[in-house]
Residue, then its C-alpha position, 0 to 999 in steps of 0.5 A: x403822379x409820384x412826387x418825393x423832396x429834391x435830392x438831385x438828379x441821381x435821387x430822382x433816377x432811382x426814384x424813378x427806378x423803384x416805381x419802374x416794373x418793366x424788365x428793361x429800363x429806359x433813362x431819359x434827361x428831363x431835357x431830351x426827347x426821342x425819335x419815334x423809333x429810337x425805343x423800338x431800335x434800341x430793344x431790337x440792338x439790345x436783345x440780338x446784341x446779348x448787351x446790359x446795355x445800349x447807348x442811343x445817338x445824342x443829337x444836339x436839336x438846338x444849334x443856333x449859333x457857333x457855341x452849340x455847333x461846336x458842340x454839335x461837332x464834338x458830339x458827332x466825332x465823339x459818336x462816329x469815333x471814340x463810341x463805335x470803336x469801344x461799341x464794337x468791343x462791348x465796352x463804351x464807358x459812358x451811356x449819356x443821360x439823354x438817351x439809355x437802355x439797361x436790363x433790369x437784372x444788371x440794374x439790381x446787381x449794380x444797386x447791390x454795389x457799396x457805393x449805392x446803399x444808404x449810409x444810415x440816417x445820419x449819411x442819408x438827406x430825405x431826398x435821397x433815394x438809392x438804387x442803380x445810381x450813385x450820389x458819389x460824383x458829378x458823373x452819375x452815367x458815367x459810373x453807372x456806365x462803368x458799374x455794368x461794365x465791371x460787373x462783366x456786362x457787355x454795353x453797345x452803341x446804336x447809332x439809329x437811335x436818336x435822342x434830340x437834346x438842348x445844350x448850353x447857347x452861352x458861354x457861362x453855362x457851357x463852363x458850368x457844365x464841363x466843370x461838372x463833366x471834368x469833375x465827375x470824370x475824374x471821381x468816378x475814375x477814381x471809384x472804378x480804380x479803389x471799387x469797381x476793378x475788384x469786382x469781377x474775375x473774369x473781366x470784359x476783354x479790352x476794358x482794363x487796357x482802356x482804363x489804365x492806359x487810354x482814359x489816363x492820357x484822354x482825361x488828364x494828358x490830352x488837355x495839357x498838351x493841347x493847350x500847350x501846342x496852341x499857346x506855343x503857336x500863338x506865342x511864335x506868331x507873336x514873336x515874328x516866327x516862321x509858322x510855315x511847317x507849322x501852317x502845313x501840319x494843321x493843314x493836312x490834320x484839318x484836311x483829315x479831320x473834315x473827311x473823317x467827319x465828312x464819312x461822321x455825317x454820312x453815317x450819323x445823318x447830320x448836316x453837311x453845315x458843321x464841316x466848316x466848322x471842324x478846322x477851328x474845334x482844337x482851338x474851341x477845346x485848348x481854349x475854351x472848355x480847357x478852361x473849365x478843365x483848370x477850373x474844375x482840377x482846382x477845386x478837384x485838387x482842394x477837394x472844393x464843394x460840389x455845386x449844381x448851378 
């Protein structure tokens, strides 16, 4: 049993890192388990691949009311589209904590990077504990994720390689967390734009594209315009306007987004119970979880604290 001071969760990863002596190396959060299988596939995709890396699947395993099945559903579109796509490049970004394969040699360049070196004993807290992992941010997969990729590591997505999770059942604790995400996201774009573009001559493909041109509009654009669009149609319903051409467009956008999830379930063997669910997800994120995006880009803009609770 090996024990060390609280120093937060990356401190803890690269603890656990040092102790770790195999040539791969899995990351698991405290509270996720795998599949039976999930750790065999994963070698398997990683070793036929070439990868650094491999992301596995994060099914959400405690959907007991509509808050967690929302979740649910973001995370089965999110899997199904955005990281299939980017793994068919070998550039998914984000590697989630839950469930995570990485080379032990990329792992040891990525320790190397100036971000991840101790900053002499007055920088230092004695829970830290440096290595792959970074303290800089809220996002410490995301970056670790992004590292690899700078480095000129290609990172795929296996989708038969489930990581069963629990996440937030009430709403308080679903607003802390996407603080955290939003923060962190944000941080560690940031730290790719002033570190880690630099890194490498001879850059993965796609990856400069998708950072300059894709993550500008998903992270800050996207949100904004949401909101806007949704409070617009609220607005007009309350000042008697026609919604008809309105009704019909998030008609057929709501029509399309349950075949889309529809072929998601299929692929990802979910559960057919989400789909209802799918027509209401944009007014879930305009509403809700923009609300942690206000709260976070606030404190991101005043430079507030960082907070785990």
């Amino acid at each position: 049993m090996h024990t060390k001071p609280n120093g937060g969760k990356w401190s803890a990863l690269n603890f656990a890192y040092q102790k770790a002596r195999g040539d791969l190396v899995l990351f698991v959060d405290a509270d996720s388990g795998l599949a039976r299988d999930a750790l065999k596939i994963m070698v398997s995709r990683l070793l036929e691949s070439n990868a650094a890396a491999v992301s596995g699947q994060v099914t959400i395993r405690n959907r007991i009311n509509v808050l967690t099945r929302f979740q649910a559903i973001e995370y089965l579109l999110g899997n199904g589209g955005m990281r299939t796509a980017l793994s068919s490049l070998g550039v998914v970004t984000v590697v989630p904590g839950p469930i995570g394969l990485y080379r032990r040699e990329v792992l040891e360049k990525v320790r190397q990077l100036p971000g991840n070196q101790p900053k002499g004993s007055a920088g230092s807290k004695p829970g830290d504990a440096f290595g792959p992992l970074s303290g800089e941010t809220f996002a410490e997969d995301f970056q670790l994720s992004l590292s690899v990729l700078s480095l000129g590591g290609r990172i795929v997505y296996e989708p038969r390689a489930y990581a069963y999770t629990r996440f937030p059942e009430d709403i308080s604790t679903l607003m802390n967390q996407r603080y955290r995400w939003f923060r962190g996201t944000w941080q560690v774009y940031a730290v790719y734009w002033r570190q880690l573009r630099h890194l490498k001559k001879e850059k993965l493909r796609f990856l400069p594209t998708i950072m300059a041109l894709f993550y500008p509009l998903d992270i800050y654009v996207v949100p904004i315009l949401n909101f806007i669009f949704w409070s617009s149609i609220a607005l007009s319903a309350a000042a008697g306007a026609s919604l008809n051409d309105a009704a019909a467009w998030i008609g057929s956008v709501s029509l399309l987004n349950i075949m889309t999830a529809m072929i998601y379930v299929l692929e990802q063997d979910d559960e057919f119970d989400l789909l209802p669910f799918v027509p209401f997800l944009d007014i879930y994120q305009s509403f809700l979880v923009n609300s942690a995006w206000i709260v976070a880009a606030i404190d991101e803009v005043r430079g507030a604290r960082m907070k785990w609770s």
